[in-house]
N, C-alpha and C positions, 0 to 999 in steps of 0.2 A: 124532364129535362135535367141534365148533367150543371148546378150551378158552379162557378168560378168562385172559388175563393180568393178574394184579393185581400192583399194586404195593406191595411192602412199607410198612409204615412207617420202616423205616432206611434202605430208599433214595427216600423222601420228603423227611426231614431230610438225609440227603446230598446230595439235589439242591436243598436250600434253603441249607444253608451252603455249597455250589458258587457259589450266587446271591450271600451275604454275602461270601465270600472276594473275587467278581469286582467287588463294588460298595467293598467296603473300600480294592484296589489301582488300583482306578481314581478312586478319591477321592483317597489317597494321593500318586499318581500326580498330579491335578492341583495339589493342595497346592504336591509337589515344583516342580513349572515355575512356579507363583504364585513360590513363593520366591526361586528362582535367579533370575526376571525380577526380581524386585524388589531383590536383592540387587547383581546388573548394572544398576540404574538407580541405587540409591544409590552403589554405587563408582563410577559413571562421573561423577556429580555431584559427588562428593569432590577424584576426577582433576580436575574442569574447575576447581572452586576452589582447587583446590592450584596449578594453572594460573595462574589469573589473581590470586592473591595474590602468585606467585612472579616473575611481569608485573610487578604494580605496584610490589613493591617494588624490583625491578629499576632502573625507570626514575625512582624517587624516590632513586633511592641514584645514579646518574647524573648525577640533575640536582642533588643537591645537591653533589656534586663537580666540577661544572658551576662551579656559582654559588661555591664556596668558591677558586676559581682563579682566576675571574672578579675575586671581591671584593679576593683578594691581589694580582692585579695589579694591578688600579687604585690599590690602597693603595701600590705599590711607583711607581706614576707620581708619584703627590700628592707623594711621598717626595723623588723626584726634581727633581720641578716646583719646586717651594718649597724645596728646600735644608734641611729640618727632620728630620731622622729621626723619625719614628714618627708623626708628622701626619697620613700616612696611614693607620695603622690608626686613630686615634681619629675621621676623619672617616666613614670606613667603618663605624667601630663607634656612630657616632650617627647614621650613616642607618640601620643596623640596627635600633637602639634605636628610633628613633622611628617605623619602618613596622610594627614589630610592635606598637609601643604602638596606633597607628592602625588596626592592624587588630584587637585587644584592643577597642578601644572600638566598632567600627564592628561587630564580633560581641555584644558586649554590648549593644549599642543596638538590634541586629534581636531580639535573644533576648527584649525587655523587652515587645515590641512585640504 
């Protein structure tokens, strides 16, 4: 006679928390790679602004070393030209004075607008 194999009931449940184990670590699983991608895309965008802040101030710290050698020389020509000691900084120091005022007002006047 041809016997029936039946299946238990605990190895029913065991082939169904088989099914929940496989779906838990493969959920898990994709979690994991969601994360680590996203973790790799926010430090790389950290990296790039760490980048380009570390640029900019680079070349604002340049140019103003630039301009501040710039501005003592010329104040060391006027110095010379004119036979007056310090004439040239105070010419220097009121073209300063008055481009930043002009520019103060030339920002204030667009902001009102």
């Amino acid at each position: 006679m041809i016997e029936k194999k039946s299946t238990s009931s605990s190895e029913k449940i065991s082939g169904v928390l088989g099914w929940i184990d496989f779906a838990r670590e493969a959920f898990s699983d994709r979690v994991e790679q969601v994360l680590a991608g996203l973790l790799d895309t926010v430090s790389q965008g950290v990296e790039n602004i760490v980048r380009k802040v570390i640029r900019s101030f680079s070349i604002f710290f340049f140019v103003l070393l630039g301009a501040t050698f710039l501005l003592v020389g010329v104040a060391r020509v006027l110095d010379h030209t004119y036979q007056i000691p310090g004439l040239g900084e105070i010419i220097i120091g009121v073209f300063i004075f008055s481009l930043v005022l002009l520019l103060f007002m030339v920002g204030h006047k667009i902001s009102q607008k």
